[in-house]
DOBA-954229 format. One record per residue (C-alpha): residue number from 1; residue in one letter; x, y, z. Coordinates in steps of 0.05 Angstrom, whole numbers. Each point is the difference from the previous one (the first is absolute). Example, Ala and Ser with C-alpha at 12.3 -4.5 7.8 and 13.67 -1.06 7.14 Angstrom:
residues 2
NODE	resi	resn	c1	c2	c3
NODE	1	a	246	-90	156
NODE	2	s	27	69	-13
***
This chain:
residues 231
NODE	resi	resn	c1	c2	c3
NODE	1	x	92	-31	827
NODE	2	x	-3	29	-63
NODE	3	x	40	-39	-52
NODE	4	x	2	25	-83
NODE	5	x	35	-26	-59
NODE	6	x	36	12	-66
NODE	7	x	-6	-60	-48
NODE	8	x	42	24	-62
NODE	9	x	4	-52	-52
NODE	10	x	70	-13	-30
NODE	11	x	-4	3	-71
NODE	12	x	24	76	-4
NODE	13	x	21	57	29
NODE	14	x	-42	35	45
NODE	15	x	-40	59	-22
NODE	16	x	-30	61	23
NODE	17	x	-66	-25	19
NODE	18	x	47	-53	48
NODE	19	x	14	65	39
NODE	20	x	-58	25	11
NODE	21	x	-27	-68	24
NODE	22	x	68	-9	45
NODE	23	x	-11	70	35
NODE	24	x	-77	-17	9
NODE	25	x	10	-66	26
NODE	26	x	67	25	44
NODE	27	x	-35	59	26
NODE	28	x	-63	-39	22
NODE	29	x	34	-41	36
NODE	30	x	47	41	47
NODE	31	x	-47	50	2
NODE	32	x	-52	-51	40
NODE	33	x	63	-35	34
NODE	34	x	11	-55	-41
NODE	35	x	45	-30	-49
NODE	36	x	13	-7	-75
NODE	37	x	29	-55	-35
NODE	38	x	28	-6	-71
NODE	39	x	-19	-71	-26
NODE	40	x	35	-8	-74
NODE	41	x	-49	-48	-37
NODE	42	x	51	-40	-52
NODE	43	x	-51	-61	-2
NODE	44	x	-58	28	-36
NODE	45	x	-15	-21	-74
NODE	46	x	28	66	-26
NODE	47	x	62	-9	33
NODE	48	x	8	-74	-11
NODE	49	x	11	11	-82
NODE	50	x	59	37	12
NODE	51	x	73	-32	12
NODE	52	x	17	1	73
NODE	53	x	66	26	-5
NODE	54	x	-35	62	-31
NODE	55	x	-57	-7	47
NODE	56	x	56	3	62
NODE	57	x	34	60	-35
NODE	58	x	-67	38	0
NODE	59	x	-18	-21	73
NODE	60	x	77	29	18
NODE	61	x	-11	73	-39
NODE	62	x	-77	1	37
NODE	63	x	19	-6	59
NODE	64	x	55	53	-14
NODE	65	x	-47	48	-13
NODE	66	x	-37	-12	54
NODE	67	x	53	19	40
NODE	68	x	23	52	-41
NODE	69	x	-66	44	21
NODE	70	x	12	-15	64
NODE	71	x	-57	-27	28
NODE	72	x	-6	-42	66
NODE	73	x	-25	-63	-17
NODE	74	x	-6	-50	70
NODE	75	x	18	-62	-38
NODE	76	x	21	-33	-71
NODE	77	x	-35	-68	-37
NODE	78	x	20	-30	-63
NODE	79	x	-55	-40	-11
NODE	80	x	30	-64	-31
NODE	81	x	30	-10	68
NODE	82	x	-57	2	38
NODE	83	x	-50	-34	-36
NODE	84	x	25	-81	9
NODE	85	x	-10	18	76
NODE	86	x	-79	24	-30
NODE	87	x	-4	-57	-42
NODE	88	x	25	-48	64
NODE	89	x	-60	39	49
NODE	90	x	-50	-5	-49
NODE	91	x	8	-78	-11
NODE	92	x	13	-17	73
NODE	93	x	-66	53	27
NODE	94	x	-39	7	-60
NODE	95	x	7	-68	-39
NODE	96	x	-83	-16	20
NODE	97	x	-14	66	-29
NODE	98	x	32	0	-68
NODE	99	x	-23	-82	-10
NODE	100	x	-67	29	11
NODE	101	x	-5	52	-58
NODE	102	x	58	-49	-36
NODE	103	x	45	56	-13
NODE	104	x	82	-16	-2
NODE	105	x	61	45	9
NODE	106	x	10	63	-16
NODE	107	x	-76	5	2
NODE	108	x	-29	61	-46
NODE	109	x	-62	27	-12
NODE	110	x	5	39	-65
NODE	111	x	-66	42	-31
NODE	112	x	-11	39	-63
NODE	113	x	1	68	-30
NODE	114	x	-12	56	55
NODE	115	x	-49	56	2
NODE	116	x	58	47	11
NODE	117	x	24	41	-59
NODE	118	x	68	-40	11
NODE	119	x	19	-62	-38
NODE	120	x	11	-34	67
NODE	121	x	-28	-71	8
NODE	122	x	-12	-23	74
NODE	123	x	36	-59	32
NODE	124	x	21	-21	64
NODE	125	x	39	-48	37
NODE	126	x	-8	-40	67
NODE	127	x	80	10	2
NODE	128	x	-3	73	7
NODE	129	x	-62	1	39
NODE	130	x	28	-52	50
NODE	131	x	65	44	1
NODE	132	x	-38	66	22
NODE	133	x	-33	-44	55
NODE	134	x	70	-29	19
NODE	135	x	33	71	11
NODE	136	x	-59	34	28
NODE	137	x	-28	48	-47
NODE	138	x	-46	35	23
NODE	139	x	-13	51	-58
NODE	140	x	10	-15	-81
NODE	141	x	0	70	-34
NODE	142	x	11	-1	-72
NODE	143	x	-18	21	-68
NODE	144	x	-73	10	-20
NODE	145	x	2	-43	-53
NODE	146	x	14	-61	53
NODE	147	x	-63	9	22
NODE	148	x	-21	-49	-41
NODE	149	x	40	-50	43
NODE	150	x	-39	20	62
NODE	151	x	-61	-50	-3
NODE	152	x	52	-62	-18
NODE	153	x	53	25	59
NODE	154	x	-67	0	46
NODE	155	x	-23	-73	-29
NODE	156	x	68	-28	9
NODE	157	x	1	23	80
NODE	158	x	-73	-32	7
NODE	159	x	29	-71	-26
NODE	160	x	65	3	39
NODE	161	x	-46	26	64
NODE	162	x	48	64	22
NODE	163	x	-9	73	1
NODE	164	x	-7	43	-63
NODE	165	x	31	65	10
NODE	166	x	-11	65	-22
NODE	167	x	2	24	-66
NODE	168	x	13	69	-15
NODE	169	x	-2	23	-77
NODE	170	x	42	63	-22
NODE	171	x	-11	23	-74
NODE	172	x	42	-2	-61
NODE	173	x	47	72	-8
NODE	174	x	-18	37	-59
NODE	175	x	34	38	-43
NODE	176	x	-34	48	-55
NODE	177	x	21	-62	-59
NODE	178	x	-33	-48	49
NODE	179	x	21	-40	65
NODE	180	x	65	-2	14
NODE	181	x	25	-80	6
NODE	182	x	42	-53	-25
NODE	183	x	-44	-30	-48
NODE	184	x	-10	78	-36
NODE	185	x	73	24	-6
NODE	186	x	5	25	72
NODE	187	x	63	14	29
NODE	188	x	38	-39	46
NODE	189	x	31	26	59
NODE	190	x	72	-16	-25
NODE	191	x	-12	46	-68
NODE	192	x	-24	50	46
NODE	193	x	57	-11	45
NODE	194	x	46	11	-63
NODE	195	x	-40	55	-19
NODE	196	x	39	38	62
NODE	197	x	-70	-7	46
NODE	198	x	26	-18	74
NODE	199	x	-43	-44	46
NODE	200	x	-35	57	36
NODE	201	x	-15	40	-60
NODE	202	x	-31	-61	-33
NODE	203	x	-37	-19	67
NODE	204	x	-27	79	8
NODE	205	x	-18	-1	-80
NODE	206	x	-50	-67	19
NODE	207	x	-28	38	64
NODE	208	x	-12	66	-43
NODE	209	x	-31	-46	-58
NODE	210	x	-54	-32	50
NODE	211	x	-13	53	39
NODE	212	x	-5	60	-63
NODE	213	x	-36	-24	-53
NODE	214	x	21	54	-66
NODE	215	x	-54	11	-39
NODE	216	x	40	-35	-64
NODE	217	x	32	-62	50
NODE	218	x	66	12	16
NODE	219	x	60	-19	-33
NODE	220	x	76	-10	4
NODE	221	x	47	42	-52
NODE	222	x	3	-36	-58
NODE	223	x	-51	-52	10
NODE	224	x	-11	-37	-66
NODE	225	x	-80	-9	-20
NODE	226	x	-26	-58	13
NODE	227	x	-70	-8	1
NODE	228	x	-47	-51	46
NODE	229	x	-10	-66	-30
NODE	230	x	-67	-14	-26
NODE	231	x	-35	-63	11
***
């Protein structure tokens, strides 16, 4: 059975490319038969640096969201609580393994700059690796720019000796001042939501935007400029 994911990291709100890779990911996986599971990752590095009462507060208004576009997810993870039952598998089945290549807990595998015009640096953990494994995924569809993650998510199944699934890449939304994210100004499905946009209206503006490409990008009203960063 066909199982997908959404891994949003909680250290801020969720934005407009978090729809489109929600819908694609939801979609996909009813569409085949399957199911689609929200994992929140609060244990990553960029999540770690902020306060956890602030981190919990975040996790609390994501998740609101999610619900607030009404989507059917199949189940929910917050990843802090199941990674000590990870970290407890991977000593008792994998202990050999990780003596071998004298690696410790959380093992990462971190690399440098990317060849994507992106500021995104690859790295990976066993944790979340181990995690997909432990819930079944089946498919990981993300981002283009976490392609770069692909050949370390592939290395880390090899060592731990269980499937790698498949990875699907969807690209970045563009707007005619440059792609439309987080890291560039984007907006996040909450301004939008104050902006008087209602769940379907923001979920039929993402299908139009991937499916009609304008000939200057498309836009929403009012959309400050805010161009691509350059490497």
């Amino acid at each position: 059975m066909i199982t997908t994911r959404l891994n949003p990291s909680v250290n801020g709100p969720l934005h407009i490319g978090h729809i489109f890779s929600l819908l694609v990911n939801e979609h996909y996986a009813h569409d085949n038969g399957g199911k689609f599971i929200v994992r929140f990752d609060d244990t990553s590095v960029a999540t770690q640096v902020i306060p956890e009462e602030r981190r919990m507060k975040i996790l609390g208004e994501q998740r609101k969201i999610i619900d607030w576009l009404d989507v059917e997810v199949d189940g929910w993870q917050i990843q802090s609580e199941v990674v000590p039952d990870i970290h407890t598998k991977m000593l008792m089945k994998w202990s050999p393994i990780m003596d071998d290549i004298n690696i410790e807990l959380p093992y990462f595998v971190r690399m440098g700059t990317t060849w994507l015009p992106y500021p995104y640096q690859a790295w990976q953990t066993a944790e979340r690796v181990l995690l997909d494994n432990m819930i079944g995924i089946t498919h990981v569809i993300r981002g283009e720019e976490f392609s770069t993650e692909y050949s370390l998510y592939r290395y880390m199944c090899e060592v731990f000796e269980i499937p790698a699934p498949h990875f699907i890449f969807i690209p970045r939304l563009m707007s005619k001042f440059g792609d439309i994210s987080k890291t560039n100004g984007g907006y996040t499905i909450a301004e939008l939501k104050g902006k008087g946009y209602s769940a379907q209206e923001l979920k039929d503006l993402i299908a139009d935007a991937v499916l009609n490409w304008p000939t200057y990008g498309w836009h929403f009203h009012n959309m400050k400029p805010n161009p691509r960063i350059d490497l």
